[in-house]
Structures are given as C-alpha cells and as structure tokens.
N, C-alpha and C positions, 0 to 999 in steps of 0.2 A: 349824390348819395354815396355815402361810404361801404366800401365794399366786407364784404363777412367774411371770418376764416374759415378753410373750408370744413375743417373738423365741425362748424358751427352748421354750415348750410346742409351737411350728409345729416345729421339729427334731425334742421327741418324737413329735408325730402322726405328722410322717413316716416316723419307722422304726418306729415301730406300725404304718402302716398298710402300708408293705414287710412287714412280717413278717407280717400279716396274708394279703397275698396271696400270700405263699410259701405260707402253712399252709393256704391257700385251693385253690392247684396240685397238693396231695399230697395235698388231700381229708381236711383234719385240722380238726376246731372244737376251739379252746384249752377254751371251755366255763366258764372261770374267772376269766376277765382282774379283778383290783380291785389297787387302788394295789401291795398288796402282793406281788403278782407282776410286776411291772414294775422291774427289778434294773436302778441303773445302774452302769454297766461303769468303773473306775478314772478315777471326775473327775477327776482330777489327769492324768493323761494324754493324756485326750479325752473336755474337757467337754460334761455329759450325752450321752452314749450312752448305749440301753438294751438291753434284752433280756428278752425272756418268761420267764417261768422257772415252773414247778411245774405240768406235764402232766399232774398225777394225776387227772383229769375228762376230760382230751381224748377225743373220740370221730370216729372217720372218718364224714365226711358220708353213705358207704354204709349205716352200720348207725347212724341218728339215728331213733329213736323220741322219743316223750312221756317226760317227766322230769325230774325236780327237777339242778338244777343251776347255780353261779352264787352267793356269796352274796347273801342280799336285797335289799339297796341295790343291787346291780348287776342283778339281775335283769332279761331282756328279757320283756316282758309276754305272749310265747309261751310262756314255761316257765312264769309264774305260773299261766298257763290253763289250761295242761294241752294246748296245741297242739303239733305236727310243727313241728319247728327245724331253724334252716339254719343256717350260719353267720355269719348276720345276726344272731343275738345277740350275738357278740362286737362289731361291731359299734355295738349296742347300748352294750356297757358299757362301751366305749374312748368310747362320747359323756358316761358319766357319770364316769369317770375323768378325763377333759379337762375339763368342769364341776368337778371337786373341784379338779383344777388352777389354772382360771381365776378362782374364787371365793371358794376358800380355804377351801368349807365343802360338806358334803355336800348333792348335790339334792335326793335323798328322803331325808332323816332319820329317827328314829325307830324304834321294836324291830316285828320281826314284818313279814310279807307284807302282811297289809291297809294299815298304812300305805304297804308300799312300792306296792302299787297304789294306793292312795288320790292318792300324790303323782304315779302314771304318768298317772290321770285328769285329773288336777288340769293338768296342763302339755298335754298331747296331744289329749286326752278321751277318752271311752269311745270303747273299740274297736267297730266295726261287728259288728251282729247277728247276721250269718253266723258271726263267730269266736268271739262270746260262746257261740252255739248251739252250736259244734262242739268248745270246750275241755272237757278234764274238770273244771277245778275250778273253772271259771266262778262255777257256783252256789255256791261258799262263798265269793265275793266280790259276785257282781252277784243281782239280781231280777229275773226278766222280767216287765214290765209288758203289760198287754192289748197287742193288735197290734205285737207281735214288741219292743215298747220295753224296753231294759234300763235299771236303774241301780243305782248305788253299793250296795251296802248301808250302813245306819249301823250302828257299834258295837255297837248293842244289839239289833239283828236279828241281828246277827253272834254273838253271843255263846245269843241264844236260840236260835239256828237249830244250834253247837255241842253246847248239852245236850239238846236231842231228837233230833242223830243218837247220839249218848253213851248216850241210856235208850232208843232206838227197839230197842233190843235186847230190852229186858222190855216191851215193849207186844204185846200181842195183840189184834186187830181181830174 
C-alpha cells in the first residue's frame, strides 16, 4: 500500500473522528472499522471525503457485552480478552488504520489473534493484572506467573495448551 500525505490523512482523521462522535451521541459502536470500510466519497468532486460504511457488527453501547468482533489486525485488546467494550475500541482501530495510512504497512501483521496480541504487547505491553484476571480469553494468550505476574505465552505453550483443551474431553481423573 502506498502511503498518504499527511496533510491528506489529518482531513481523514478528522471526519472519522466527527463521525465517530456522532455514532458516539446515538449510542452506536461501528464495531468493525478496517481500511475496508472507510468508503471515499466521489474524489473527483471533493477530494478525499469519507464515510463509514458496512454496520453489519454495530452494536448500541446499551446492550455491549464480551465478544468477538473487529477483524484481527484491528482488533482492540478488549475483545481479544474477552473484556466489557466501549466504544473505545473503535477508537482503537481508527489508531491502526491511521498507522496503515501513515506507514504504508500494517502494524500488527501476520495470520491469527496471537500474533495480533503478540504485536499489541509488543508496542503498549502487557495489560495490567486486573484485566488479564478478569478477560475470558486471557489464558489462551497470557500465563499467570507466581504473585499475580502475567506473561506472553510462547508459540509452543500456545499450541500444547490448544491440544489438552482439544482431548481434556477423554481424560478422566
């Protein structure tokens, strides 16, 4: 991807983040925001204008539970977790949409959730204990170490920890 000048990308942030706090006033999280839902409006016309586009994910901030949504690379490290979302995940992936803009290349790269938290660790760092504590899917990414300490898992804990929840089914104690 070719990267945008920045005079160009300040214009889109700003009607992202207008439209954001409209969808913010009506109590609406978009839930999906990635390059591909960010439609610009007849360049020829009125260069770069944008506009949201494909609400199939939106959910009113009233009825936000825990739950997968968001593709991966966009993903805000709340839903990876399995924590209560606000609409600070959009948020979120209007910062890595603007990165894919400014750099011409994706932040978190790479197939699959673990890398995309691998690469959320990697920039931010782990998230504090309380949240690791209270996600549901914390533990198929982190280990809690003695005295409440989390970390990363590696690959290959990752993958052994996969096939003993896979056959914890035929075990009997």
């Amino acid at each position: 991807m070719k990267t945008v000048n920045v005079h160009d990308i300040r214009s889109v942030i700003q009607q992202l983040a207008t439209a954001f706090d409209a969808l913010k006033t009506i109590g609406l999280i978009h839930a999906d925001l990635k390059l591909n839902n960010v439609m610009v409006v007849d360049s020829e016309a009125q260069p770069l204008r944008v506009k949201f586009i494909d609400f199939g994910l939106a959910v009113l901030t009233s009825s936000v539970k825990q739950g997968k949504c968001h593709q991966i690379p966009f993903r805000a490290p709340e839903i990876a977790l399995g924590l209560p979302f606000s609409e600070a995940i959009d948020m979120w992936s209007l910062g890595v949409v603007i990165a894919r803009m400014v750099l011409g290349e994706p932040i978190f790269p790479g197939r699959g959730e673990y890398n995309a938290v691998w690469g959320t660790v990697k920039l931010p760092g782990v998230p504090p204990a309380h949240l690791l504590s209270a996600g549901m899917y914390s533990r198929c990414h982190f280990v809690e170490m003695p005295f409440g300490c989390w970390r990363l898992k590696f690959p290959l804990n990752r993958l052994r920890w996969k096939l003993m929840k896979r056959w914890s089914a035929f075990i009997t104690c």
